[in-house]
MISE-771151 format. One line per field, with one value per residue (C-alpha): residue number from 1; chain; x, y, z. Coordinates in steps of 0.2 Angstrom, whole numbers, plus 5000, padded with zeros to 4 digits. Example, Ala and Ser with C-alpha at 12.3 -4.5 7.8 and 13.67 -1.06 7.14 Angstrom:
kelum: [1|2]
fifi: [A|A]
px: [5062|5068]
py: [4978|4995]
pz: [5039|5036]
//
This chain:
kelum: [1|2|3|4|5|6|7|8|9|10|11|12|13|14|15|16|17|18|19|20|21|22|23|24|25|26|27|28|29|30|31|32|33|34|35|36|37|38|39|40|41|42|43|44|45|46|47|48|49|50|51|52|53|54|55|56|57|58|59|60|61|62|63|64|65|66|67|68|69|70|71|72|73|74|75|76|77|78|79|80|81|82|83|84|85|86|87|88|89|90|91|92|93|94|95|96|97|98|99|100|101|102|103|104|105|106|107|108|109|110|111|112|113|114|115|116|117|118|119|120|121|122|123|124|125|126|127|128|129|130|131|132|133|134|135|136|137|138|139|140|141|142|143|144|145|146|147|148|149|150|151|152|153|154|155|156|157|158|159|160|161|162|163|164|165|166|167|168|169|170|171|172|173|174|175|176|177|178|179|180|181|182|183|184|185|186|187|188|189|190|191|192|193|194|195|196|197|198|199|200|201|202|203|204|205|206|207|208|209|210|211|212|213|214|215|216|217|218|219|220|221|222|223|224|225|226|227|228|229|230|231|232|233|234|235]
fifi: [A|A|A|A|A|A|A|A|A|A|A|A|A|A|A|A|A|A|A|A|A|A|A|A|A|A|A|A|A|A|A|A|A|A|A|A|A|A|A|A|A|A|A|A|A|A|A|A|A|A|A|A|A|A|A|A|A|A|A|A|A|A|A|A|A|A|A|A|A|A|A|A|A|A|A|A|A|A|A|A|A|A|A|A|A|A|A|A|A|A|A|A|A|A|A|A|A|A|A|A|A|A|A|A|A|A|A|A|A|A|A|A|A|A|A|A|A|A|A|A|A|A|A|A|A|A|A|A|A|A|A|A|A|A|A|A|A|A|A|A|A|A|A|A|A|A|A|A|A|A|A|A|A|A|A|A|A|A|A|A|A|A|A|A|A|A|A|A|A|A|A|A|A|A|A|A|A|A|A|A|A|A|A|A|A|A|A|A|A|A|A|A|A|A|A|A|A|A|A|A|A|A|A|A|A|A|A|A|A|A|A|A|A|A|A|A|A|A|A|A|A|A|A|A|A|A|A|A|A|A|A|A|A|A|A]
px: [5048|5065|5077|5094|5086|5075|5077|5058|5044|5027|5015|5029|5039|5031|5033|5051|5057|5046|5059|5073|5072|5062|5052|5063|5053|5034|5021|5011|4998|4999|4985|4985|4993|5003|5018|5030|5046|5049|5064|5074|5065|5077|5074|5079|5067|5069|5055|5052|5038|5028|5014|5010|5017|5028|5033|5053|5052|5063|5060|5072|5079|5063|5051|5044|5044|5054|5049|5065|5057|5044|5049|5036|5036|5053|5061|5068|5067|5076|5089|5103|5096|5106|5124|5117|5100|5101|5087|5080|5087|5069|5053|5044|5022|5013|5004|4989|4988|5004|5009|5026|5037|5047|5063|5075|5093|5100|5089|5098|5113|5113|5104|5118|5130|5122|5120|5136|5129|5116|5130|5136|5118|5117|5134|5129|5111|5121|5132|5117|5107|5126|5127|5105|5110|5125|5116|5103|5113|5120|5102|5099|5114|5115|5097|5083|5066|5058|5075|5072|5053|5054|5066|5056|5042|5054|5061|5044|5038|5052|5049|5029|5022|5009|5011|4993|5000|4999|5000|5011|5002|5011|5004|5014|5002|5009|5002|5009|5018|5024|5030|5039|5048|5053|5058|5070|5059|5045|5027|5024|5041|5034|5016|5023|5034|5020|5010|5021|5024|5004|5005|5018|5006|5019|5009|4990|4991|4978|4974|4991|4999|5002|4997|5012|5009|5028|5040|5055|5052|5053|5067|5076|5072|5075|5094|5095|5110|5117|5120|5125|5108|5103|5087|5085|5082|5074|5090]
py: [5017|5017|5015|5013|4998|4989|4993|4990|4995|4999|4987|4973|4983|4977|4959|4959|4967|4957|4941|4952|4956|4940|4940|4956|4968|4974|4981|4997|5008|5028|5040|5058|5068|5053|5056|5041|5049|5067|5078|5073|5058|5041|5029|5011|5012|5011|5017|5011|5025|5011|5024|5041|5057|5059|5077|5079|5094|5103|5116|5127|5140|5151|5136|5137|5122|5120|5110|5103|5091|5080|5061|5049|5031|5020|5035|5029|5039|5037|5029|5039|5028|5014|5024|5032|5025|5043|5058|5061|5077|5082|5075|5063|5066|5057|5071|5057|5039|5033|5012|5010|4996|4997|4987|4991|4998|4980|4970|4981|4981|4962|4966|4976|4964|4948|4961|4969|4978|4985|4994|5003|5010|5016|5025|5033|5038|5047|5055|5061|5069|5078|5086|5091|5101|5110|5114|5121|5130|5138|5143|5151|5160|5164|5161|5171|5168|5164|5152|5143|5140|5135|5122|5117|5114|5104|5093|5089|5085|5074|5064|5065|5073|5062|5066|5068|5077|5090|5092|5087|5082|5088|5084|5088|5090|5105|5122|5138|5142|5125|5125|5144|5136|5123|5134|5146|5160|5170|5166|5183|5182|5165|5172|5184|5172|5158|5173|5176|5158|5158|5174|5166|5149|5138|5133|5134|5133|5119|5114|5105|5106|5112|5109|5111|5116|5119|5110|5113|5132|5131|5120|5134|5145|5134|5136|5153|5155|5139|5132|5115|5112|5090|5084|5078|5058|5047|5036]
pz: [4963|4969|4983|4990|5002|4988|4967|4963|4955|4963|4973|4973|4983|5000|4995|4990|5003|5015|5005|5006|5026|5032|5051|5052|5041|5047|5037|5045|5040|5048|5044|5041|5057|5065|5070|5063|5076|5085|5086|5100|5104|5104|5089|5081|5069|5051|5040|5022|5013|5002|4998|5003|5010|5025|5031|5039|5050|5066|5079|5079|5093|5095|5095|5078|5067|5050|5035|5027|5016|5010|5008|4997|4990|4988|5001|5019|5035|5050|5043|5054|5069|5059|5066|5082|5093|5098|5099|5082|5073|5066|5065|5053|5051|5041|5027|5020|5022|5026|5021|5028|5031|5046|5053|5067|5065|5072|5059|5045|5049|5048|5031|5026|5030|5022|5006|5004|4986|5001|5009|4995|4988|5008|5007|4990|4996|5011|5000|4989|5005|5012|4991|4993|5010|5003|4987|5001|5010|4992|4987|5002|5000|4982|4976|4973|4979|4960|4958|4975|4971|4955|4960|4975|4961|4950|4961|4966|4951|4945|4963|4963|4949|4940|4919|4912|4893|4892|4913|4926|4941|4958|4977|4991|5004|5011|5016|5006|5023|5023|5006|5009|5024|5011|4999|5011|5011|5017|5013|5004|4992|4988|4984|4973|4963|4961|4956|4940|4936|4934|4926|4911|4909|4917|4931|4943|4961|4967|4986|4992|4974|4958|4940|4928|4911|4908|4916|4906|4906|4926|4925|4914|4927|4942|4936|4936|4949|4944|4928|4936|4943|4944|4945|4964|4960|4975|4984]
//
């Protein structure tokens, strides 16, 4: 488990960072359905995911709402309210059982400037997010569907998937009309291109998930528009 704010691994995360941030950083456990911030709403929280899945979404102009991204352990959300206290730009819901540590924007930006190292793994972690959205925007663009899901399914499994040989493990929690939003593209394209990845033995759907019997042959096809294709690694 790894993260601009804190390079750790697994449960001691909660109790270095506690060392690290001091009176300043709180432990909080969210369950299923609660909403840690909404779009537009002001914010000076900072949220450090610890364990489990948290869902970013928007609403755009007609009212509907967007999944742009699934954020798990080591991830931070809300991280913009460190810059501007402002209304949120999208939403952050908690998908199962959410542990979180949490610390205001103030309380970081003193961390940030006791820990200078601190400042730069943030910059870096901004940068990474601004190259993520552009690569979006060029999937959307240049991509098609079976490209676009097959790199949804591979960025997912390099961030959550749970490797049981000769199986990759991969729960996102999201509905197959949530994980079409994700991928940029209408459920039914998306049905039909799972549909042949089962067809080829690469993968199973399963409720909230896949299983992945051949990672390397989705990565492969994942780069089919774009040869220059990295594996999206957590900040």
């Amino acid at each position: 488990m790894r993260s601009w704010l804190f390079d750790g691994q697994g449960t001691e995360m909660a109790t270095h960072l506690a060392d690290i941030c001091g009176t300043a950083f709180h432990l909080a456990d969210f369950p299923s359905g609660h909403r840690l911030f909404g779009q537009g709403e002001p914010g000076d929280r900072v949220y450090v995911i610890i364990s489990g899945l948290v869902k970013m979404s928007c609403t755009v102009a007609h009212g509907s709402e967007v999944v742009r991204d699934v954020k798990g352990p080591g991830d931070v959300v809300g991280e913009l309210s460190i810059f501007d206290p402002g209304p949120r730009g999208e939403s952050a819901t908690c998908q199962t059982l959410v542990r979180t540590g949490w610390l205001t924007g103030s309380s970081l930006r003193r961390l940030a400037h006791r820990h200078p190292d601190l400042t730069q793994r943030w910059l870096q972690a901004l940068s990474r997010q601004v190259q993520e959205r552009e690569s979006e925007i060029a999937d959307v663009v240049a991509a098609d569907v079976a490209t676009r899901v097959a790199r949804q399914i591979v960025g997912l499994a390099d961030r959550f998937g749970q490797h049981v040989d000769p199986t990759v493990h991969v729960y996102h929690s999201l509905t197959r009309h949530e994980f079409a939003q994700l991928a940029g593209a209408r459920r039914e394209a998306v049905s039909q291109a799972l549909a042949k990845f089962v067809e080829r033995g690469w993968l199973v759907t399963t409720p909230g998930g896949f299983d992945v019997y051949d990672l390397d042959a989705l990565r492969r096809r994942a780069q089919g528009a774009f040869p220059d294709v990295r594996r999206r690694c957590p900040a």
